[in-house]
N, C-alpha and C positions, 0 to 999 in steps of 0.2 A: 621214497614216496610209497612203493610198493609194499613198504615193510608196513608204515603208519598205517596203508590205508587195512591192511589185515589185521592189525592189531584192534583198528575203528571196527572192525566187523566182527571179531569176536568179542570185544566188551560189548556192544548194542546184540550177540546172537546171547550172552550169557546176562546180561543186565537192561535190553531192549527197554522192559515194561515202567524202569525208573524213568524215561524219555517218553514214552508215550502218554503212559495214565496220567499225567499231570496238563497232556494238552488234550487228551480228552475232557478234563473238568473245565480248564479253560475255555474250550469251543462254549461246555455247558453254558459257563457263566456269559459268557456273551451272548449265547441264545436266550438266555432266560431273562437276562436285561439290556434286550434287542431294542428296546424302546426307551434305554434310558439316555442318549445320549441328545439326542432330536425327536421331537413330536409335536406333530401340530403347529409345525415352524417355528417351535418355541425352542433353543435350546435349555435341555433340561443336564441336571445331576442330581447325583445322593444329596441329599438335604439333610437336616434338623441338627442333628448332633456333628456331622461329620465337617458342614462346616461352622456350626456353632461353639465348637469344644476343637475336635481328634484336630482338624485342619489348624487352626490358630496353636494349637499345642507343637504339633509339629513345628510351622513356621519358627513359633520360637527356644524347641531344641535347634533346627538348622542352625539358625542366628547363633544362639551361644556357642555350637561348633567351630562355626565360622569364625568366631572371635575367639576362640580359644578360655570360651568363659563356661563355669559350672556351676550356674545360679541356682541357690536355695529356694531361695526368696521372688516374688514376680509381684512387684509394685506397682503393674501396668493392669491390674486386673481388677476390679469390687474393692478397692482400694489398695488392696495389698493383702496377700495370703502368700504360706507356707507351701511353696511346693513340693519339700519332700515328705508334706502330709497328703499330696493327691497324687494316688492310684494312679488314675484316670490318664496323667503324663505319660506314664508306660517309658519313662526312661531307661528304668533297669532292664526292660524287654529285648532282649537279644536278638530276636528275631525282627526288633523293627530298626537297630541300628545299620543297612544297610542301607534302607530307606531316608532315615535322614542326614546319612551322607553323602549321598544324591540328592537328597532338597538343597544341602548348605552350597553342593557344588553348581546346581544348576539357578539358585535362586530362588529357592521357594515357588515353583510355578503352583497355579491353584490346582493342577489335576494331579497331582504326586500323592494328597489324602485320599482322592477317588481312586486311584494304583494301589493303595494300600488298603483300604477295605477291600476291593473287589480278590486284591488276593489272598487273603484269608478266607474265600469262599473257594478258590480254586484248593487251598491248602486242607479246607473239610473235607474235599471228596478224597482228597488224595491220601489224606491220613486215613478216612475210613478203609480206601482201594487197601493201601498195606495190614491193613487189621485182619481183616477180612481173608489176604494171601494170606496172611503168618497163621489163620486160624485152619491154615489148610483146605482152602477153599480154593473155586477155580477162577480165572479172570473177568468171564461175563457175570457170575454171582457176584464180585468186587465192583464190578463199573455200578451195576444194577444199584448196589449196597452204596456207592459213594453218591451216585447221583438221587438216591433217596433224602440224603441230607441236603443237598445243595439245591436243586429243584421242587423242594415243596414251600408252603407255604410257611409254616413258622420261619425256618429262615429267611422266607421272601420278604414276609411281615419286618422281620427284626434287623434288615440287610443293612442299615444303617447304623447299627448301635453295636459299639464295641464288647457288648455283653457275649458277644460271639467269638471275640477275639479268643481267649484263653479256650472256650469250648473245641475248637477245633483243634487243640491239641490231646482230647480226651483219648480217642484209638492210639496217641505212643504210650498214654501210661497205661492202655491196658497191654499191650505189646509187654511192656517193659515189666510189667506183673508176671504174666504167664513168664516171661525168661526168667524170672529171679526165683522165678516155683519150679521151674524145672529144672535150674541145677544153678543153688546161687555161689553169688562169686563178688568180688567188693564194686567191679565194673557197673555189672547189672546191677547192682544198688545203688550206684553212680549213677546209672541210666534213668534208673525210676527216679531218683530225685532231681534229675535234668526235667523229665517228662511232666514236674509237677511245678517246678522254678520256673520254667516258661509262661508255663499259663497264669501261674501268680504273678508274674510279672507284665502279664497283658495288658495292663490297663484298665481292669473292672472287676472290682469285687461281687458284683452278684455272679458274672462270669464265671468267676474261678469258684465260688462257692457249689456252682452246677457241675464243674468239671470234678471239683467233689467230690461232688455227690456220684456222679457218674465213674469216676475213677476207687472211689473208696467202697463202694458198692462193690465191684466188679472186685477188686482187691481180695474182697471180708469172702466173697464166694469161695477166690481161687485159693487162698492160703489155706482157710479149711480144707479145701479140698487134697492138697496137697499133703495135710497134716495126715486125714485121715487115710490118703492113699499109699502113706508111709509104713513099712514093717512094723508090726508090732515092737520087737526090742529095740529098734531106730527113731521111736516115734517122738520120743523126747530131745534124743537130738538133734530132730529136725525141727522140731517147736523151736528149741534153743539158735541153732542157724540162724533159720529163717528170722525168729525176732532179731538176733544181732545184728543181722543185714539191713531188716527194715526202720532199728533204730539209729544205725549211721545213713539209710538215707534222711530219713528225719532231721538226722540232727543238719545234713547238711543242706536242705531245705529251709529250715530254721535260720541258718546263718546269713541264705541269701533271702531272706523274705523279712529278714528281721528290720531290715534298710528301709521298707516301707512300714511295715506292721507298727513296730513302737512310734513312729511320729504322726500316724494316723492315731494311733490309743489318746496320744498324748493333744491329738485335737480336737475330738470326740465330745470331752467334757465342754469345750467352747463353741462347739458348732452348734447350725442349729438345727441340724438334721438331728444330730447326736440329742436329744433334752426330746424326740416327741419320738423313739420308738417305744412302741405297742403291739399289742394285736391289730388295730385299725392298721398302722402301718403297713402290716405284712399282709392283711385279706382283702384291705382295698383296691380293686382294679383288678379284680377277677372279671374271667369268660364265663357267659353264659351254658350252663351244662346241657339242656338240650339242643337249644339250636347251634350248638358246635358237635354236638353230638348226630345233629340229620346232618350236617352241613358236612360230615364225611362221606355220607352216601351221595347226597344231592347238594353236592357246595352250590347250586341257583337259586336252592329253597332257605339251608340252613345257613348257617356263620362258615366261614372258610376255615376260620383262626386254626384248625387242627386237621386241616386236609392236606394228604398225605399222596394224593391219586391212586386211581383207580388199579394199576398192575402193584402198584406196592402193598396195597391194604391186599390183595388176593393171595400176593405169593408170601407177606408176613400169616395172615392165616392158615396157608398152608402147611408151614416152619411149623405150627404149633399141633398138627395134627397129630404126623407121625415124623418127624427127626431123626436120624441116624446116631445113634448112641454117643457116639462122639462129640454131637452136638446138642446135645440134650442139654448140659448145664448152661450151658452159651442163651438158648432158645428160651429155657427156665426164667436166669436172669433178665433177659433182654424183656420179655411180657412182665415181669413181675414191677420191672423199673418203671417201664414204658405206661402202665397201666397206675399204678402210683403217681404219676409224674402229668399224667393227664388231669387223673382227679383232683391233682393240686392244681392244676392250674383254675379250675372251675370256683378256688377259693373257700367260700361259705357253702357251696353247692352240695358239698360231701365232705363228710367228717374226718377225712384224711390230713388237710393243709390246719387247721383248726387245730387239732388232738402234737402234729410238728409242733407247730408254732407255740403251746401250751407249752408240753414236756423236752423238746429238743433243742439245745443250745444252736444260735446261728440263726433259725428259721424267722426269727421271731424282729429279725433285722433285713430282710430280705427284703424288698416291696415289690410288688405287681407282678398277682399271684399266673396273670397270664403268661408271663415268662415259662416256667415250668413245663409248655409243651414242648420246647428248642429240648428240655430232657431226654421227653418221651423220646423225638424223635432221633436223636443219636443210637437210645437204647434199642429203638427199633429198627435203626439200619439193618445192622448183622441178621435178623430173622428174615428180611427180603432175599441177602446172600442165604440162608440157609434153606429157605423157600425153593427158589430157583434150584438149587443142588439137590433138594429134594425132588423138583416134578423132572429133569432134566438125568436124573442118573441113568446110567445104563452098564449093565438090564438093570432093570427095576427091583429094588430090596423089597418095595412092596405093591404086589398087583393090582392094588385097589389102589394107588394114587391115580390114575387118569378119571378114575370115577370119584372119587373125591374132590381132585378139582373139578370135572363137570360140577357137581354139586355147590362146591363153594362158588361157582361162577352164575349158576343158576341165585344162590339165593342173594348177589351182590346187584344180579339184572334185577329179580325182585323186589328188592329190598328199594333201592331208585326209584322204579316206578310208583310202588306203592307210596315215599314220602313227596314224591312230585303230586301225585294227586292229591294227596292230603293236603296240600296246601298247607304244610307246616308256617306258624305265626311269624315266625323272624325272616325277613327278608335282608339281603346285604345290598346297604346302602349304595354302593359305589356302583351303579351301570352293569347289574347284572348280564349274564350270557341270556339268550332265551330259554327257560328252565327244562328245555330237552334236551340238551347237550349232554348232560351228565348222560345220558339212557346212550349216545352214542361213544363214547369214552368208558364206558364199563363195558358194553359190547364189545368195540375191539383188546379192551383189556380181557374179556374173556376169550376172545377167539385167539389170543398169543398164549394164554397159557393152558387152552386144548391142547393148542398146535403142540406147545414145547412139552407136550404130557405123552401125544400121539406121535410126531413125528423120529423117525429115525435117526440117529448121533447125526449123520452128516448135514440134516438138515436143519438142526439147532442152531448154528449160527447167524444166519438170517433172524429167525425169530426172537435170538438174544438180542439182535443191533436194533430190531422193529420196536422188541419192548423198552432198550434205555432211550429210544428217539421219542416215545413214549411217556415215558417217566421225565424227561425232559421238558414235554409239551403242555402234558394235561393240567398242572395246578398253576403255570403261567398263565393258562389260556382262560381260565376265572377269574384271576385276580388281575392282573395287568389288561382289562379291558381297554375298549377306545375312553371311553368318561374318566379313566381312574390313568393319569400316568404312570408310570411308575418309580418315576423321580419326587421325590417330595419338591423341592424346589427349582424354578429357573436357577440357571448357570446362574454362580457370583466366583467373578475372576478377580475382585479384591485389587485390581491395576486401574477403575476405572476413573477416567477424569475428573466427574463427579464427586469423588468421595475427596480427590485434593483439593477439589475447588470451595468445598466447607471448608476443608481443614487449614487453608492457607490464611486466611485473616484471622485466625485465632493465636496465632501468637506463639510464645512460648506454653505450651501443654507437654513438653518432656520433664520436665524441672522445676518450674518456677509456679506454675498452675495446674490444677486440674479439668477436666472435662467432667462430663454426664453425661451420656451416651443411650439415649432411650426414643425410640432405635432408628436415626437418622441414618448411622452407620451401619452400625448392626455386626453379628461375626466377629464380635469384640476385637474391635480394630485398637484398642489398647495395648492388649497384647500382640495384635499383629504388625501394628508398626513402632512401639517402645513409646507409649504415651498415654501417660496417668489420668487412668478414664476409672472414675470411682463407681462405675455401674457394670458395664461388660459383658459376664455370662446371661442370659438372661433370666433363666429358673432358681432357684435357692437349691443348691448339691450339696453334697458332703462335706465342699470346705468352706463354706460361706460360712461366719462364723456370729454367732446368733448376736452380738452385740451391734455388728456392722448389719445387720438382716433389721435390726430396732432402731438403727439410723435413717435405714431406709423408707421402713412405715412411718416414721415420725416425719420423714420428709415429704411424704405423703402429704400428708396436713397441713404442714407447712414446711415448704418449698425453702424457702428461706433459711432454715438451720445448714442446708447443703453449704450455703457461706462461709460458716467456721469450720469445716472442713477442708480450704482449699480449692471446693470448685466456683471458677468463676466464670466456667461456658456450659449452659444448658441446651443439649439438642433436643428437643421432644417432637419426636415425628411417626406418623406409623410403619409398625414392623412392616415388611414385605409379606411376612408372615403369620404374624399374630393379629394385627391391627395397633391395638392398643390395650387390648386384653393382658397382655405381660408388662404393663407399664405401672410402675410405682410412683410415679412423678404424674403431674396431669399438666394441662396447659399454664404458666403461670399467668396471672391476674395480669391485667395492663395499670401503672403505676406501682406496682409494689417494688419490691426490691431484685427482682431480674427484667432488663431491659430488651425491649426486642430488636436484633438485628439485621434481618432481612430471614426469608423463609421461618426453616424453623429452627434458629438460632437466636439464644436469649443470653445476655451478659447480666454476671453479677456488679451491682451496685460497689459492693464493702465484703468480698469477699480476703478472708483469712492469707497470710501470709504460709509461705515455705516454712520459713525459721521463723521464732517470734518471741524477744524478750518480755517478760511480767514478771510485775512486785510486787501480787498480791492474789491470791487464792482465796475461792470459796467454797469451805468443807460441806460436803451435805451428806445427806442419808438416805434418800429417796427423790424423784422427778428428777434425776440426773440430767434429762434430753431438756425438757423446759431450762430449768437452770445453766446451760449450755447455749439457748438458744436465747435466752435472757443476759447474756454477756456485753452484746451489742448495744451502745451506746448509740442516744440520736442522730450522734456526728458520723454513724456508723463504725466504731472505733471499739477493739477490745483489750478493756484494759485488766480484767481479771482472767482465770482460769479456773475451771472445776475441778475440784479433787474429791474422790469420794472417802466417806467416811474409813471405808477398810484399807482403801490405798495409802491413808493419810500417813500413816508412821513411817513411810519410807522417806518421808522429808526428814525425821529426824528431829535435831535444832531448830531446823529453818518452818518447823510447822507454825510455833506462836507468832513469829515474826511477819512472814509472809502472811495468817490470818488477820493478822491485827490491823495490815496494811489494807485490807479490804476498805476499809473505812472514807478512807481519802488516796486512792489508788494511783499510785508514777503511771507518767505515759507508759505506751510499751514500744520498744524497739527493733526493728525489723533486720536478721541478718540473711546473709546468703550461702548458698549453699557449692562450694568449689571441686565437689564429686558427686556423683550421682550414680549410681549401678544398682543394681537388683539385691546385692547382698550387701554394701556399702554405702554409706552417705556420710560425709563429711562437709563440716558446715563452718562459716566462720560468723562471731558477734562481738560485737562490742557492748557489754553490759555496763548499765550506768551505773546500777549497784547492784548486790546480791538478790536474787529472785530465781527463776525459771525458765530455761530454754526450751522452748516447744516445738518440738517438729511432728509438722503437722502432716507425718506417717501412722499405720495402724501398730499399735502395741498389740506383740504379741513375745510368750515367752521365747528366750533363746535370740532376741536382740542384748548388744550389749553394748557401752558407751562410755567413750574415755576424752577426758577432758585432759586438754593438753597433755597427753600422752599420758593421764595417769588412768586407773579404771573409777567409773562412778557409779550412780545407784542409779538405774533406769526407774522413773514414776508413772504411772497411767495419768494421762489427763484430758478433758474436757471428753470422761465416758469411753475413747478411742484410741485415744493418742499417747504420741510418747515424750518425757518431758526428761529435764534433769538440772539440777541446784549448780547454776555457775555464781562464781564469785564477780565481784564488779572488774571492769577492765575488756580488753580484748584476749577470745578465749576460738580454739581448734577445735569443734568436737567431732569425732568419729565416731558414728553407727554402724556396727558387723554384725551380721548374722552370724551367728554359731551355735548352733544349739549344743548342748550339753549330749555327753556320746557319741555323737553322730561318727567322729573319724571311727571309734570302734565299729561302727555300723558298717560304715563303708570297708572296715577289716573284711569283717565276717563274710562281707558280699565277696567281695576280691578272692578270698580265701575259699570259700563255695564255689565259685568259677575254675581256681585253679586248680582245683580236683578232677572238677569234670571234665578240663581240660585234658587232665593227666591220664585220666581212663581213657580219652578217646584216644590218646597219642600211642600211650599200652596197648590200643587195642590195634591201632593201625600197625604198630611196627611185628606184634606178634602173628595178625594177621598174614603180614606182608613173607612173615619168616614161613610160616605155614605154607601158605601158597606157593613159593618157591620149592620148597622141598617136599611138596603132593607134586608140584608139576614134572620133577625131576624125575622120581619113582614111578611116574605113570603117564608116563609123556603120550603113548600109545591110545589112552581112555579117550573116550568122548569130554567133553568140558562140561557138557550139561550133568554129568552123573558125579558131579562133586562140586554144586555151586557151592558149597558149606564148605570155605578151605579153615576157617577160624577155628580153634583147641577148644575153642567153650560150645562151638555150633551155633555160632551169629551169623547164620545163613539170611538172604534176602528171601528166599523164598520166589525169586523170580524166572521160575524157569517154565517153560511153554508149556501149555497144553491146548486140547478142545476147545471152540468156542461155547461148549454145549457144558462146561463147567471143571473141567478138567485143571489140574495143576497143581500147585502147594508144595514147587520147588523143582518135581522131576517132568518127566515127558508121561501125561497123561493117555489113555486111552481114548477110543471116541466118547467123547459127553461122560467117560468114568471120571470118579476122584482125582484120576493122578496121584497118588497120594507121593509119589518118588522120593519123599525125604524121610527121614528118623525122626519116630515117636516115639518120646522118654514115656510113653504111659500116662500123660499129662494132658492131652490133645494139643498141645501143642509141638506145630510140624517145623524141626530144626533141620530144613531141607538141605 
């Protein structure tokens, strides 16, 4: 016991900060959304998307784990869509597989989505805390630096929406930059393409497009610089290197992103997000540029949406005064980004997002230009850590910093008062603070970074702890007022009785029927409990796909087409949330063809079969949806089906015949259906003569269908669906999803993983050999003066210093650098 517990105190005295800094972020996040749990005796949680989308997604990856099933396809959802065309899943996301292996084991509880977003906020500060170390920096400039990101407001804003998810992985790929610049090797190439596969695999493309931008940025800086701080007669073969390196991370990026990328391309052209980008797309839903612009001095007066608090905006200005040469390019980028990345958010407001969107590939797809300040505010972290290390060094590199920040502090009190009194026009909706607050909050933001200008090394650590309690406080204490919770939604625990006591007289809705779900239920209980609800998400995303988006308006107008679709229970109720504003369906009529059954639960009359034999087709060329909804017979009864003009040749033979038949049309006959799964449905009929099996599932390519066991031609029909020519008699037919490539897809991903695997295993085992034979040679040394035992110098970088800013591997001075590790000449510290 005696051995362990020594062994426990030297891993924690040489590796302490990996155990701390992560529950320092953690306290943060629960400080910061101290109110999100209970307010106002209302239980609250994360709302909009998290249980709209992330939570129902989750639930059912758990469920497929659970069952040992790896569904393409998800028929529970807007009728049915392709899920290895949405992102959004985040199945391939590595980092969320522990998570829903814990949902599958525990049962899907409702709070397991809330555990996973709020940790990806502790994961932001904590990725920045390491950046920030490896940049050779000290631990209170790293807290300062993480909890910039994690306690301001754009995060606050956006704390719901997975567009953060991949973000917070942005400080490994710059981590993994700076290592492959300063001495590469195939590992480190492996790293940076680890550093980038994560976050494409997070579940949000505008996310990862930011991380990006933010990682490709910082990249384009460090490689130049690298290039040019190379020998003259070396210089070309380091261009040469370095490209080698960066083209097998690529390529192995490519391999694992290619599993989403190609089946998103290939759904693009059907969506109906896909058919309206533009410019309007991408500058719509821009921030207003001045009153986000006061509202950094006086978030009571101006807009919040880019307030950052009072000690961060003081010690980022600082960073930009005078920097220590070392961090001059760090500080360079960081404003260059940060300032870029603002004016885009402002949209139309400056010629920046505009002149993107124009000439740059990408931009011109992005929407809501407000996003853009979660940029800034990453790139501006590191200048608060540089900030702080600037007023805080000792002695001082330069004399005139205390009198520089008195100055910046004076004109930050100034600048407050003056746009308080001015009574700047935008005020922010939400229960303002009483608009003198800010004037106290930039006060004591200046009196901390007097202090940490004036006071001597040993007294810095106080006023490091005063300032991140600080930085903690101030942009919560604006925005999560008493009028504004901070949960978008009351708790929905998705177990409650209510929602079975709809769902229990409706019958069969896994199989045999459909629902319409607008939003009695809500939180697309379709896909949350395995039941074919042809409505669901509530917004129109990326994979709604613009044909099923024209069923829906059409059903708008009449309600009644929803019938040849299969659904035969309409909920039409108001959201919790929207009212009724998100609803495409409206009340139906009393006597028409959905019946009302108590509350707000409405039966179809003559609503469509599962399976459905016909023996006789109507070709057309235009009004597809009318001609669809014209099928129905007084008796309510359908006895043709619509083929469209372009679809028609895939009948072949059977086109004259089957048209001809339109005239005096065979009843039609109903089969059923003897499997049912997400990627499979297998059906049986009895056809009376040759005509058309229709199942009434959404067509989309990469179904396929075999008729007793042989293969057949999949048809579009009635506009949606999917059909197929059986002969007369009793017939087997099975529907697979398989899209064409995919197993190669799934190669390439497999094979991408296995590398990276391989590098990190290479790296433990030669680690491990290292460290054993440093320890042998130098058994006598302190532990601290060789955190770095790795051959390549894949040091953590976590070794003690000052709280006054010390560190970056060895044992720092008071409130100095520390710099105790080795610099290749790179700035960056392989401690």
């Amino acid at each position: 016991m005696r051995a362990v517990l020594a062994r426990l105190r030297r891993h924690l005295g040489g590796r302490g900060e990996w155990w701390w800094a992560p529950l320092v972020y953690l306290v943060a996040v629960l400080w910061v959304y101290r109110g999100l749990w209970h307010q106002h005796g209302t239980p609250y949680a994360l709302g909009w998307d998290v249980v709209d989308q992330y939570g129902p997604d989750l639930e059912f990856l758990a469920d497929d784990l659970a069952s040992g099933r790896l569904s393409l396809w998800n028929p529970y959802d807007r009728g049915g869509y392709p899920l290895i065309a949405d992102p959004s899943l985040a199945r391939y996301y590595p980092a969320g597989w522990p998570l829903v292996a814990v949902s599958a084991a525990l049962g899907s509880p409702w709070w397991m989505i809330q555990v996973e977003v709020l940790t990806h906020h502790v994961v932001a500060g904590a990725a920045m805390h390491l950046f920030v170390r490896q940049r050779g920096l000290g631990r209170a400039a790293a807290v300062l630096a993480g909890l910039t990101v994690v306690a301001t407001v754009p995060l606050m804003v956006h704390k719901a929406s997975n567009i953060v998810w991949p973000m917070v992985w942005a400080p490994l790929g710059w981590i993994a930059v700076d290592r492959l610049c300063a001495r590469p090797g195939w590992r480190r190439a492996a790293a940076l393409a680890a550093a980038i596969i994560v976050p494409g695999t997070a579940g949000a493309p505008p996310g990862f497009f930011y991380t990006l931008l933010l990682v490709g940025s910082y990249g384009a800086v460090r490689v130049v610089g690298a290039v040019v701080a190379a020998p003259a007669p070396t210089r070309r073969r380091a261009v040469l290197v370095l490209g080698a390196h960066l083209g097998g991370a690529a390529l192995l990026v490519g391999l694992a992103l290619a599993i989403t990328l190609v089946p998103v391309a290939a759904l693009v052209p059907l969506s109906e997000r896909g058919s309206k980008i533009g410019p309007g797309f991408a500058l719509d839903g821009a921030q207003p540029g001045l009153t986000c612009m006061v509202g950094l001095l006086a978030p009571t007066v101006g807009k919040l949406e880019t307030y950052v608090g009072m000690v961060a905006l003081l010690l980022g200005a600082l960073a930009l005064v005078r920097p220590a040469p070392r961090w001059r390019g760090l500080v360079a980028w960081g404003a260059v980004v940060a300032a870029l990345a603002t004016a885009a958010t402002f949209g139309r407001g400056t010629p920046v997002l505009p002149w993107l969107v124009e000439h740059v590939p990408g931009f011109d797809r992005i929407r809501v230009p407000g996003r853009y300040k979660l940029v800034a505010v990453w790139a501006f972290a590191p200048l608060v850590a540089v900030g702080w290390t600037t007023l805080t060094a000792r002695p001082r590199p330069w004399r005139w910093t205390p009198a520089v920040a008195a100055g910046l502090a004076v004109v930050l009190l100034a600048g407050c008062a003056l746009l308080i009194a001015s009574r700047a026009p935008y005020r922010f909706p939400h229960a303002p603070r009483a608009e003198l607050w800010p004037l106290l909050f930039a006060g004591l933001a200046a009196a901390l970074v007097l202090a940490a200008a004036l006071l001597p090394a040993r007294g810095l650590g106080a006023v490091a702890v005063a300032a991140a309690v600080l930085i903690a406080t101030d942009a919560s204490f604006f925005l999560h007022t008493p009028g504004s919770p901070p949960a978008g939604d009351p708790r929905r625990r998705h177990r409650d009785p209510d929602e079975l006591a709809v769902l229990a007289p409706l019958g069969d809705v896994a199989v045999a029927y459909r629902l319409y779900d607008e939003f009695t239920l809500a939180d697309r209980v379709g896909e949350r409990r395995r039941l074919r609800d042809f409505r669901g998400y509530p917004a129109i995303d990326q994979v709604a796909l613009s044909r099923y988006v024209d069923v829906l308006r059409a059903a708008g107008r009449d309600p009644a087409l929803l019938e040849a679709y299969n659904v035969r229970w309409l909920l039409t109720g108001s959201h919790y949330r929207f009212g009724t504003s998100a609803h495409m369906i409206k009340q139906p009529a009393a006597g028409g063809h959905y019946q009302p059954r108590g509350g707000s639960v409405y039966e179809a009359r003559h609503p469509a079969p599962l399976v459905a034999w016909v023996g006789a087709i109507d070709v057309v060329k235009s009004g597809v949806l009318p001609a669809v909804r014209a099928l129905e017979d007084g008796d309510g009864v359908r006895r043709r089906v619509v083929i469209e003009r372009n679809d028609a040749g895939a009948l072949g033979w059977d086109l004259v015949p089957l048209a001809a038949a339109r005239a005096a049309p065979p009843a039609p006959a109903e089969g059923r259906a003897l499997r049912y799964e997400p990627d499979e449905i297998v059906v049986e009929l009895d056809a009376p003569a040759r005509g058309l099996l229709v199942l009434n599932e959404l067509w989309y390519p990469g179904w396929r269908v075999e008729v007793d066991g042989a293969p057949a031609r999949m048809v579009r029909a009635n506009y949606l669906l999917r059909a197929v020519v059986v002969p007369a008699g009793r017939h087997t037919v099975r529907w697979t999803f398989r899209p064409a490539g995919f197993r190669w897809l799934g190669a390439g991903y497999v094979t991408a993983l296995g590398v990276l695997v391989l590098a990190l295993v290479w790296r433990r085992r030669g680690s491990n050999s290292n460290s054993n034979s440093n320890s042998n040679s130098n058994s006598n040394s302190n532990s601290n003066s060789n955190s770095n035992s790795n051959s390549d110098g894949d040091g953590d970088g976590g070794g003690s210093s000052s709280d006054g800013g010390g560190g970056g591997g060895g044992r720092g001075g008071d409130g100095g650098d520390g710099d105790g590790g080795r610099d290749d000449g790179d700035g960056v510290r392989d401690a």
